[in-house]
N, C-alpha and C positions, 0 to 999 in steps of 0.2 A: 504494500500500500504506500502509495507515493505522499505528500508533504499535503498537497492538495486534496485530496481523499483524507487525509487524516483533519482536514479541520471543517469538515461536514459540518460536524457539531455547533463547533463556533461561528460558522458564517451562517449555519441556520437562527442561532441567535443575535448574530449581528444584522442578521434582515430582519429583524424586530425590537430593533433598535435598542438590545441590550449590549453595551460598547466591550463591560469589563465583565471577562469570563475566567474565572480562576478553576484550574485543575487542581484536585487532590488524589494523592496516593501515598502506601504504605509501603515498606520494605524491613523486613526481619520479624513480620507476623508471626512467622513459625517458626524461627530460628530458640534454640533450646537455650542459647546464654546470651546475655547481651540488653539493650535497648530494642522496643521498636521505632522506627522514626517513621514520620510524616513530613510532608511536604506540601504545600498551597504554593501554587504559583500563576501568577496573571501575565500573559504573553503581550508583549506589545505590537500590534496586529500591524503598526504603520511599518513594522522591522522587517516582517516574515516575507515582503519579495526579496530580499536583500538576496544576494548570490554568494553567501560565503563559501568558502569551495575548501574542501577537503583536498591532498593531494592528487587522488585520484581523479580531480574533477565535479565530483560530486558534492550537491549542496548541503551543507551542515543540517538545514532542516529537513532533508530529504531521510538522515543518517537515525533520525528521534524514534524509536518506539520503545516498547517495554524493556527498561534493563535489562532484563534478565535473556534479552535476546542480540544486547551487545555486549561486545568482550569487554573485560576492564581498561584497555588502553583508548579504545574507543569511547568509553563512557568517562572517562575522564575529560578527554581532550572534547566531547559535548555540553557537559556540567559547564567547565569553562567558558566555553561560548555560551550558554543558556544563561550566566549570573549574569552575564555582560549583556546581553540581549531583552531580558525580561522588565516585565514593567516594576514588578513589585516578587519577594517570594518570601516563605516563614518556614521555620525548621523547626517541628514539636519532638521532642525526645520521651519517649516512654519510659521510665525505668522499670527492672525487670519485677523488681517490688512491688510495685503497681500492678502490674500483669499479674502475677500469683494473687496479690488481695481482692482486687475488681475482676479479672476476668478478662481473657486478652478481647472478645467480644466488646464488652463496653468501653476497655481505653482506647478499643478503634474509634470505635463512636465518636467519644470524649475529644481525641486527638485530633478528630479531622475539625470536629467543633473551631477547639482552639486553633488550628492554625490558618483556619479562613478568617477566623477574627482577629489574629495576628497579621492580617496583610496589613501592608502600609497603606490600602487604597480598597474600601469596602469594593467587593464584585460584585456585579447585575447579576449576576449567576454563578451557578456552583456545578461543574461534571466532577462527579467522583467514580474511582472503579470500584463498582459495584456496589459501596457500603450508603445507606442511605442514612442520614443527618439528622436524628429526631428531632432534634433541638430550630433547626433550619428550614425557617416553611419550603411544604414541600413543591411548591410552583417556583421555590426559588432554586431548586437543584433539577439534576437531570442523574441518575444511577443505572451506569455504564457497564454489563457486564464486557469481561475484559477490556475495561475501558482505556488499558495501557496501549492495547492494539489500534483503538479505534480512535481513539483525539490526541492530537500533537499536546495539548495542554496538558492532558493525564500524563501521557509520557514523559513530558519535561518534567513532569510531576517526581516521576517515578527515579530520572537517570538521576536530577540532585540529591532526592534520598539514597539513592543505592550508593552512590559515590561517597556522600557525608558518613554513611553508618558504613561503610567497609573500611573509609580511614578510622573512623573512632576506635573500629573492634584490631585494626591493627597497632595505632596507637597503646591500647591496653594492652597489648602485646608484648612492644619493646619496653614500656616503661614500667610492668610490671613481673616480677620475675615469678611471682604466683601463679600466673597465666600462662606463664609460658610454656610448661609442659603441656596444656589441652590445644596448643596449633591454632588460634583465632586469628592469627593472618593468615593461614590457609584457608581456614573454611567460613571464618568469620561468625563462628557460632553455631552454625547449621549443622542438621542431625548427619553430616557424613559419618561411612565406616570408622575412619579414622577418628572423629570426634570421641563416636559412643565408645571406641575402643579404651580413650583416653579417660575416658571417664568412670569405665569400668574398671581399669587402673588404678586413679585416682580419686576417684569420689565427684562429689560437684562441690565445684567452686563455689564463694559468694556471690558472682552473678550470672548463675544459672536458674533456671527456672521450675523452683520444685515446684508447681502446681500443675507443669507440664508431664510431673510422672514419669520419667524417659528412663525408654527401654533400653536395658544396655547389650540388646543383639544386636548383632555387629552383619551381619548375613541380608540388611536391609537393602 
């Protein structure tokens, strides 16, 4: 799906004259240690014919869908262009505390809450992937299943979180030597073989996620 196809969304709201359309998404939902974060980001739509070009030719906005379907040298080098580019964005950190006491369900909720309201610039509208906003009248959102796929906005949503929260969890890596034995800059948290093996090893850390239960077979 090309740049154009991806912002269906927003120019069907911008042909009803709603200007400012912030995307939200989430990354390390289900990741067993760690934060989850959230991302709100309002695209500046006068930017998006811009021709930034990738080595190869190819337009920077052309390059935006769901992180988890660009490599990490790629999603870096898009984050970068996306903070530069953007009208406004917020960055909610879930701690994993939170998630064990509320329930990783509601600190979605909560999360996406606060970080539309953390934008610098109230949005006319709100696409989120998938999660619908109790709190947020609901004529004022739009809930996108894989909505990473399908709006440029969710995705940029999606690459600043995944970039923010894979430095964080490597960060806790180097400068903590506690961590270092369960590999969180390899995996960044997530239930790989190698994590649950670590853990099986090792027990769980303090920011792992006992309410998540985890299983320590390794054969997953």
């Amino acid at each position: 799906m090309n740049a154009v196809d991806m912002l269906f969304f927003e120019s069907d709201c911008w042909g009803r004259g709603l200007n400012l359309i912030a995307g939200v998404d989430e990354v390390g939902r289900g990741s067993l240690a760690g934060p989850m974060v959230v991302c709100a980001v309002i695209l500046n739509k006068n930017l998006l014919p811009k021709q930034s070009t990738l080595p190869n030719g190819a337009t920077l906005y052309s390059q935006v869908r769901d992180s988890k379907q660009v490599t990490p040298k790629r999603r870096s080098i898009l984050s970068k262009f996306l903070l530069n580019e953007v009208l406004c964005y917020s960055i909610v950190e879930v701690p994993h505390y939170d998630i064990d006491n509320l329930g990783i369900s509601a600190c979605t909720k909560n999360a996406f809450l606060t970080a539309v309201k953390q934008l610098g610039t109230p949005p006319d509208h709100v696409l989120t992937d998938n999660f619908n906003i109790p709190l947020l009248a609901q004529e004022s959102q739009t809930n996108l299943v894989r909505g990473d796929n399908r709006s440029l906005t969710i995705a940029a949503a999606s690459i600043i979180a995944k970039v923010y929260r894979d430095e964080l969890m490597v960060s806790l890596h180097n400068k903590h030597r506690k961590y270092q034995m369960y590999g969180f800059d390899r995996h960044k948290g997530y239930g790989t073989r190698y994590h649950r093996q670590m853990i099986k090893k090792h027990g769980l850390s303090d920011i792992h996620r006992k309410s998540f239960h985890i299983s320590f077979e390794t054969d997953m």
